[in-house]
C-alpha positions in Angstrom: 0.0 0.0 0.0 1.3 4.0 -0.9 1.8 6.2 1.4 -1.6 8.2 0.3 -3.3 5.1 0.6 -2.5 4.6 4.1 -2.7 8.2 5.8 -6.0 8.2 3.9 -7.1 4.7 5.6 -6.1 6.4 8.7 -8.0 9.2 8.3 -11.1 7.1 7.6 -10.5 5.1 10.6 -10.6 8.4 12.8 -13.6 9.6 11.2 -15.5 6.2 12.3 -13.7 6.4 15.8 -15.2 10.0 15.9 -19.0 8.8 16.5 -17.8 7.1 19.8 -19.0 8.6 23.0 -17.9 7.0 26.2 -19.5 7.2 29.9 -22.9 7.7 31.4 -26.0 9.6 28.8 -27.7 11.9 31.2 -31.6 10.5 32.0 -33.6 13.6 33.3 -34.2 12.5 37.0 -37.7 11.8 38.5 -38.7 14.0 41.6 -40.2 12.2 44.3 -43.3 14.5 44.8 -46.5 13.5 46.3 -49.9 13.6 44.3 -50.7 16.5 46.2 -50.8 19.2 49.3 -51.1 17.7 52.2 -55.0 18.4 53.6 -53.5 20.9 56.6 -51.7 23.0 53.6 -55.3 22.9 51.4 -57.3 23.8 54.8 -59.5 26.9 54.2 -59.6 29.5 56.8 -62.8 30.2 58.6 -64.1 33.7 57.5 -60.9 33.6 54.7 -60.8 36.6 52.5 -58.7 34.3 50.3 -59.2 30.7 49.4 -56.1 28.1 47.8 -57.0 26.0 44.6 -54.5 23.7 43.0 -56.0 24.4 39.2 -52.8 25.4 36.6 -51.3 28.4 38.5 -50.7 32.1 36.9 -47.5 33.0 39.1 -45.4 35.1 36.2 -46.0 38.4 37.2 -47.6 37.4 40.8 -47.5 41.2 42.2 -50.2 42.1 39.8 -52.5 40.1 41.7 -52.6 42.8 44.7 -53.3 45.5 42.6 -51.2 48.0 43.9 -49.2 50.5 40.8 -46.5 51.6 43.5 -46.0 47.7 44.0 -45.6 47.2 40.2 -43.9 50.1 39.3 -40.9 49.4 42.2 -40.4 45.6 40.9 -40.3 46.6 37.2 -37.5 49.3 38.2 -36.2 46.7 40.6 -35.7 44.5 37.7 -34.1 46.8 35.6 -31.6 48.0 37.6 -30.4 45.8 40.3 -26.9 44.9 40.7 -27.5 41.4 41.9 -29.5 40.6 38.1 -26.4 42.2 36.2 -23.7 40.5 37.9 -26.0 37.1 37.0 -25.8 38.5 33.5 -22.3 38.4 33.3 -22.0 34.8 34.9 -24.4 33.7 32.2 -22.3 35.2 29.6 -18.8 33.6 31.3 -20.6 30.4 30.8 -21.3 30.9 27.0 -18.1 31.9 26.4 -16.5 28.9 28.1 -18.5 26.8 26.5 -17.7 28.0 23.1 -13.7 27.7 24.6 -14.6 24.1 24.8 -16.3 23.3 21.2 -13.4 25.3 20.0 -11.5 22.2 20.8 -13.1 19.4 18.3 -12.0 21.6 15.3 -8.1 21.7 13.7 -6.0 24.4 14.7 -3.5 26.2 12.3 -1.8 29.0 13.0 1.3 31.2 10.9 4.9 31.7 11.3 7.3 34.4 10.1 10.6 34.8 11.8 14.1 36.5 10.9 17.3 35.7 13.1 21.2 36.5 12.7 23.0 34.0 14.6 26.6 33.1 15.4 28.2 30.0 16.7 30.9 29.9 19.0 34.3 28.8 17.8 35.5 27.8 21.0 32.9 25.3 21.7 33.5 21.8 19.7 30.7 21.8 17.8 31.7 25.6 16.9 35.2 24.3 16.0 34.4 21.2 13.8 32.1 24.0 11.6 34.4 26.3 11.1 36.9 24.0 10.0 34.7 22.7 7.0 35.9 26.1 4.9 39.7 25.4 5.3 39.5 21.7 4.5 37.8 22.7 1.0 41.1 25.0 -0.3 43.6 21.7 0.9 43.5 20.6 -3.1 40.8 17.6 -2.2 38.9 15.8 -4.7 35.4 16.5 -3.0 34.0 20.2 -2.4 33.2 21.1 1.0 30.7 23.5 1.5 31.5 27.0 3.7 29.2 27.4 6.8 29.5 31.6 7.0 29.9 32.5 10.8 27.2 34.6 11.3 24.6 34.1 9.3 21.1 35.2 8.1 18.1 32.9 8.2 14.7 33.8 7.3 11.4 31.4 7.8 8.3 31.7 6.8 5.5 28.7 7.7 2.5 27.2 8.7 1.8 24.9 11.9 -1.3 22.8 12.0 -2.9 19.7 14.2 -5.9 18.0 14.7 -7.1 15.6 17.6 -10.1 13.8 16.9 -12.5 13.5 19.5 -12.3 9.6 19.1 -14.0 8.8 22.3 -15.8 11.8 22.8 -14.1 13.7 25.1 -14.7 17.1 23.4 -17.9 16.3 22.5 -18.9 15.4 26.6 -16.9 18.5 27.9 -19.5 20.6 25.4 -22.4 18.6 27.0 -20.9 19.8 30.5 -20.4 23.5 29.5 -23.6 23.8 28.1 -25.3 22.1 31.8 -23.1 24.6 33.3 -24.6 27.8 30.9 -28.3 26.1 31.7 -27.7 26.3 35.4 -26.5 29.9 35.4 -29.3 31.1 33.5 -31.9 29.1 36.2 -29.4 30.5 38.7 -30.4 34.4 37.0 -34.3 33.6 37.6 -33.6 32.5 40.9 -31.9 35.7 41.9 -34.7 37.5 39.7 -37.5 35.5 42.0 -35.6 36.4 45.5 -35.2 40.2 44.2 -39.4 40.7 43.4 -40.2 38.6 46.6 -37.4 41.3 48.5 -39.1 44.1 47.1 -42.7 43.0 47.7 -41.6 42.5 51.7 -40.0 45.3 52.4 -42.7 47.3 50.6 -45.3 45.5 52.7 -43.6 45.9 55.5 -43.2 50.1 55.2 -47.3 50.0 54.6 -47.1 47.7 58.1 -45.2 50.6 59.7 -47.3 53.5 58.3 -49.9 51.8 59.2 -48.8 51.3 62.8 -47.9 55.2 63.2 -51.2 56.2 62.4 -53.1 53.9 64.4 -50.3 54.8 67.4 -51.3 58.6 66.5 -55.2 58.4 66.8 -54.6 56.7 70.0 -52.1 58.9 71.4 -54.9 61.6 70.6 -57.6 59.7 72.3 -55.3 58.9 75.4 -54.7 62.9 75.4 -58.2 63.3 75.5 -58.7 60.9 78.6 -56.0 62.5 80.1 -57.3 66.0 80.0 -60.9 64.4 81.2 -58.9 63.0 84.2 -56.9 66.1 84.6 -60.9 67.9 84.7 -62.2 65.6 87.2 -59.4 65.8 89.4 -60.0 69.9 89.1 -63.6 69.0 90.3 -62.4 66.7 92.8 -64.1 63.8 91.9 -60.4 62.1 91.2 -57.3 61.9 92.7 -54.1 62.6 91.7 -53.1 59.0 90.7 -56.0 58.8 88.0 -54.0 61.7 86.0 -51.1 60.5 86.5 -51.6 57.4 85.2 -53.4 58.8 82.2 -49.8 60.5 81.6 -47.9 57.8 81.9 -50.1 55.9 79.4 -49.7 59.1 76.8 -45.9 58.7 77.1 -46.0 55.1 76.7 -47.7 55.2 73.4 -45.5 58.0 73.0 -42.6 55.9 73.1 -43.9 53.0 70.2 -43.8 56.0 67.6 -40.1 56.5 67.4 -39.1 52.3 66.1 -41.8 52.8 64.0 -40.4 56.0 62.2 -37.0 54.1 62.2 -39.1 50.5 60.0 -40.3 53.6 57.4 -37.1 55.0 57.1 -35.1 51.5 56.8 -37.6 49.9 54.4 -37.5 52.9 51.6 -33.6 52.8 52.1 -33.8 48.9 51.3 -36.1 49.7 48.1 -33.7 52.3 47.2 -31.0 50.3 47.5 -32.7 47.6 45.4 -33.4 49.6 42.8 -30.0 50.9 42.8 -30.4 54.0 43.8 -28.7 56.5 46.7 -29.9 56.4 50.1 -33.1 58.9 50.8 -33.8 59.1 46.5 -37.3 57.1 47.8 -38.5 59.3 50.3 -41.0 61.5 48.4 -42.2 58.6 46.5 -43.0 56.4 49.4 -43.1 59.0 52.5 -47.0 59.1 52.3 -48.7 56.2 53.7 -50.8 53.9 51.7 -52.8 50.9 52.6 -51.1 47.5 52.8 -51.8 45.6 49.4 -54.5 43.9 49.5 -54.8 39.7 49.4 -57.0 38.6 46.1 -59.9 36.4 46.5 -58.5 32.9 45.3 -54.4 32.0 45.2 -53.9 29.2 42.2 -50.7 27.4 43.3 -51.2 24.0 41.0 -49.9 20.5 42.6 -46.5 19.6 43.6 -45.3 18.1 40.2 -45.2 21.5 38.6 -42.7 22.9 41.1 -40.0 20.7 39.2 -40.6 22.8 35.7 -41.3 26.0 37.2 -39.0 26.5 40.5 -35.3 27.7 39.0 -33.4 26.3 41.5 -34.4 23.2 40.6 -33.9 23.2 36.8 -30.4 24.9 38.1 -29.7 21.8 40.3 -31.1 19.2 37.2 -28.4 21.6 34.9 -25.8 20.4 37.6 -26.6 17.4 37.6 -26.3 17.2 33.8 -22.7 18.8 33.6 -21.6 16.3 36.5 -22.9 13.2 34.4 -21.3 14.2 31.0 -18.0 14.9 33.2 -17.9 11.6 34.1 -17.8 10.5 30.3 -15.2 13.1 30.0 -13.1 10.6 33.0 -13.9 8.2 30.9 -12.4 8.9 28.0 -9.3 9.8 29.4 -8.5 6.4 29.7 -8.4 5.7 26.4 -5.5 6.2 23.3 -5.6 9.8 21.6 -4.6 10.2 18.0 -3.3 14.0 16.8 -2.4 14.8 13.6 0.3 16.8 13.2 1.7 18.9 10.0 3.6 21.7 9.6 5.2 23.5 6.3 6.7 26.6 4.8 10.4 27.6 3.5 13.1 28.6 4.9 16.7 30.4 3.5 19.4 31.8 4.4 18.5 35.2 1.7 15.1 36.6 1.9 14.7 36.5 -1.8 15.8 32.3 -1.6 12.3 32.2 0.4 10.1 31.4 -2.8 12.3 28.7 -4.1 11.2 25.2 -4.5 14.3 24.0 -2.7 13.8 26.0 0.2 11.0 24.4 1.3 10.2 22.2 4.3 7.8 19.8 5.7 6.7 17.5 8.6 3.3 15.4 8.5 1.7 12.2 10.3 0.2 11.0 13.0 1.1 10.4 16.8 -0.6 8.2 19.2 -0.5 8.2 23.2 -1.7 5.6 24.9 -1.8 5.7 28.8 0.5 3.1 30.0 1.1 3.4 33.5 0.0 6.9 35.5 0.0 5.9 39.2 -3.6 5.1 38.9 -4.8 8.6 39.0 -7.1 8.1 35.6 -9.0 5.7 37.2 -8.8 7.9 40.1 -10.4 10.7 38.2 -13.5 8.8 36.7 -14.5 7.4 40.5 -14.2 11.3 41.8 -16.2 11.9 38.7 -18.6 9.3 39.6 -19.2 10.3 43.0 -19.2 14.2 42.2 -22.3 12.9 40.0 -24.1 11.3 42.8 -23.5 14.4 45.2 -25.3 16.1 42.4 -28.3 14.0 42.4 -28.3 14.2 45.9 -28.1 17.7 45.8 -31.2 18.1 43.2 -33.3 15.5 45.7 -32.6 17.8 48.5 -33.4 20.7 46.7 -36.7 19.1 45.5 -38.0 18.3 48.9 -36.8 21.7 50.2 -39.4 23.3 48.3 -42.2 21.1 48.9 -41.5 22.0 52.4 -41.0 25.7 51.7 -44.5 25.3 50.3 -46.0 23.4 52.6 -44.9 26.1 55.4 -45.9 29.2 53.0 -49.5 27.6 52.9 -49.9 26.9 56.6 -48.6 30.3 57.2 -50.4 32.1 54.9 -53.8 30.3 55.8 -53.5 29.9 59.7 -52.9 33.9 59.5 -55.7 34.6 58.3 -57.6 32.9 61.3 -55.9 34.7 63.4 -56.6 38.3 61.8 -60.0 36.9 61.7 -60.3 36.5 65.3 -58.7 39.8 65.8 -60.9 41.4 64.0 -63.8 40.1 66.1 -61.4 40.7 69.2 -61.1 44.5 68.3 -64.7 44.8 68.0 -65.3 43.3 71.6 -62.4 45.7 72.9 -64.0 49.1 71.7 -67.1 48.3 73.2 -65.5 47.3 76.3 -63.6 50.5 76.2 -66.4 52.4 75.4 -68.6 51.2 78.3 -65.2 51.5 80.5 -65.1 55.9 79.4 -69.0 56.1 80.4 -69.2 54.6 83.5 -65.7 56.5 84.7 -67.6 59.7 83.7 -70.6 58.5 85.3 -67.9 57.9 88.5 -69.3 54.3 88.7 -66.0 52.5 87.7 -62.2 53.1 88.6 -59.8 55.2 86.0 -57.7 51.5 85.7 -60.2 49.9 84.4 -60.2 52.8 81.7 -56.7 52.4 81.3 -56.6 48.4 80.8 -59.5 49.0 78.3 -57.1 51.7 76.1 -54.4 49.1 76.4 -56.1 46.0 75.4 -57.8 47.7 72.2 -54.3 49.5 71.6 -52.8 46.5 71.3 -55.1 44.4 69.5 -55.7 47.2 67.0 -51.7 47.0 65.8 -51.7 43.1 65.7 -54.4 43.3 63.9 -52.5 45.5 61.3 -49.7 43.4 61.4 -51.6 39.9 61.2 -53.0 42.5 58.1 -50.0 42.8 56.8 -48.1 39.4 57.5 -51.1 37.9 55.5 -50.1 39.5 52.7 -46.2 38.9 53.3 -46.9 35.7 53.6 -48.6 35.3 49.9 -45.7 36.7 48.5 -43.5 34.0 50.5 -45.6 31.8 48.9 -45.1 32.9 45.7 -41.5 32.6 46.2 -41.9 29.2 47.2 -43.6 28.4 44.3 -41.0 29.4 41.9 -43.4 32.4 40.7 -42.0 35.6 38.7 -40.2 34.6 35.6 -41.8 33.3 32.4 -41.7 29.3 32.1 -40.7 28.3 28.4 -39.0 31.4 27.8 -35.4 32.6 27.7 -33.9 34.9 30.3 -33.3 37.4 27.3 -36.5 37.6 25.5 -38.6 38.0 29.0 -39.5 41.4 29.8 -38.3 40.5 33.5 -35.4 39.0 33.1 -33.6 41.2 30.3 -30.1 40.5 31.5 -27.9 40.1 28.9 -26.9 39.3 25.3 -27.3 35.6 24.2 -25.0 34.2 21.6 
């Protein structure tokens, strides 16, 4: 057989060999998810002003469901803006780019050479002797001609360098597999960050309504305490008090008094935290958000689907499946290690010792053919590799099961939460009522001097303090749905692309 003939079988051969993937194909793993919410999750609160269905859930754009512009208007600039979602961006384009580092490597490389050098050899090495001598043996009247090697001398190269190592047992092609998981789970690890930054803003907003709230109720009863404190102050004038009833209607102004300044302080911390997720300067908030508005109301039914769909729709999860992925292919990436590798090696140009000499025929130069390494003996560390590889692909699918039952759990909480407080503001509600009248009966009959001023004053305190839980049970309720809509993964746009959705617009894809 020529020479042609055989490179070209060889060629052939590595072309077959090419098809050849070794290790592991990666099997989308099955969640172990029960059939459904568990029936103290799915229990409906007495007197609810919001009931839980598991029909096919609308959680894209879950802050539209409390109706509040402010709300909208602070996530959509939240989105836009926030640092957290831009530095995601750039992780998800590092991973495209690595990955297209790694396809890079299943195609030949050739590169170009030009070079110039003036070099001299040293005479008084033995090499450099034996060289210069050639010149003076040629003028001795021989028979032969020896040629003269000139000491120093020009040499110009011009070339070309090219290899090729074909990806006979799918290395390349697995490393690919890998960088693409790895690309998958940054861009699940963007919505995640995108989900975490509209549930952030939706709390904190919540919680500066809760706070407003709060300092207005604490400011109507500081003025009705004022008032009882003046009637006290009037009866004691008339002498049918004594001292200690207006006194203790002072002490009871300064105490509520006192619950006004933390409650500035929550106003003041929660626009700073919107500002700050919006990205802008401490205090550029304040005359958007200074005046009080009610706490965004709960809607009438909360869709959250069954526990199968949190697989498809939570990010992390699809970002742990993604890790899973890249740790299976890296295993047929140990794999293939252990096998021979084949690269083809060539290189040509010319080469003179005159510049002009460079585009003769006889200045030319060449080098082809193949070279083979096979592993032979490496202290065992391949095999080494691939079982590190193995078990870094079970931690993974450990990791995605953990992951899985942490949010049916995160679920399972958010629903208990979000339906046991509304019981509680229920009863609250009907609590309040009880305490006014209570209160109310307490003022007349200490006008009518039947009763004692502390049984005014543990009347004041007991519908004080049921009035602000019930505006915080007001407000947890709604805190709660949005921890629920968290939970459920809600906020991002299922089946579309962290680039094309309008909340999740950050950065290029290739």
């Amino acid at each position: 057989m020529s020479k042609r003939h055989t490179q070209t079988a060889v060629l052939v051969a590595a072309g077959l060999l090419t098809g050849c993937t070794v290790g592991p194909d990666f099997l989308q793993p099955k969640a172990e998810v029960p059939p459904g919410w568990t029936p103290m999750a799915m229990k409906q609160a007495e007197k609810a002003a919001s009931s839980v269905s598991a029909t096919t859930p609308q959680t894209d754009a879950w802050w539209e469901s409390f109706h509040d512009p402010a709300l909208t208007s602070l996530i959509a600039r939240a989105v836009a803006a926030n640092l957290d979602l831009r530095e995601a961006a750039l992780r998800i384009a590092e991973a495209r780019a690595q990955r297209e580092i790694t396809a890079a490597d299943q195609w030949p490389s050739l590169s170009g050479n030009a070079s110039y050098a003036n070099q001299r050899i040293s005479t008084t090495t033995a090499q450099g002797s034996i060289f210069g001598s050639f010149g003076k043996l040629g003028g001795g009247g021989l028979p032969i001609s020896i040629p003269n090697f000139p000491n120093p001398y020009n040499q110009y190269q011009i070339g070309f360098d090219a290899s090729w190592e074909p990806d006979l047992f799918g290395s390349v092609r697995r490393s690919v597999e890998a960088a693409q998981a790895d690309t998958q789970a940054s861009e699940e690890d963007a919505h995640d960050a995108l989900v975490s930054l509209e549930g952030e803003v939706a709390r904190a907003y919540i919680d500066l309504r809760s706070a407003q709230a709060q300092f207005a109720i604490t400011n109507r009863n500081l003025a009705t305490e004022r008032d009882v404190f003046e009637l006290a102050r009037q009866r004691r004038s008339a002498g049918l008090a004594t001292d200690l009833d207006a006194v203790n209607a002072a002490a009871q102004v300064r105490q509520t008094e006192s619950l006004l300044p933390p409650l500035e302080q929550t106003v003041s911390s929660d626009i700073n935290q919107l500002s700050q997720l919006l990205a802008r300067e401490p205090g550029a908030l304040q005359d958007e958000l200074r005046t009080a508005k009610p706490v965004p109301p709960i809607p009438a039914e909360v869709r959250i689907g069954l526990p199968g769909d949190l697989v498809r729709r939570r990010p992390d999860i699809r970002a742990a499946e993604a890790r899973l992925h890249a740790a299976t292919a890296r295993v047929g990436v140990a794999v293939a290690a252990l096998f021979p590798n084949v690269t083809f090696n060539a290189n040509f140009g010319t080469q003179a010792e005159r510049f002009p000499d460079l585009v003769q025929w006889a200045s030319r130069f060449y080098s082809i053919g193949p070279s083979l390494e096979v592993p032979i003996f490496e202290g065992g560390r391949l095999r080494a590799t691939v079982h590190l590889a193995d078990l870094k692909e079970k931690e993974a699918a450990l990791d995605y099961a953990r992951v899985v039952l942490n949010a049916l759990h995160e679920v399972e909480n958010a629903l208990v939460a979000y339906e046991s407080e509304q019981s509680r503001r229920a009863a609250l509600a009907a609590t309040l009522v009880q305490n006014r009248e209570a209160l109310a009966l307490a003022r007349q009959r200490y006008r009518s001097g039947v009763t004692a001023f502390l049984d005014v004053l543990d009347a004041e305190r007991t519908a004080q303090q049921t009035e602000l839980s019930l505006a915080v049970s007001t407000a947890a309720i709604s805190t709660d749905l949005v921890a629920l809509y968290k939970a459920l993964g809600g906020g991002w746009a299922e089946g579309q692309d962290a680039d094309t959705h309008q909340a999740t617009r950050i950065g290029p894809k290739k």
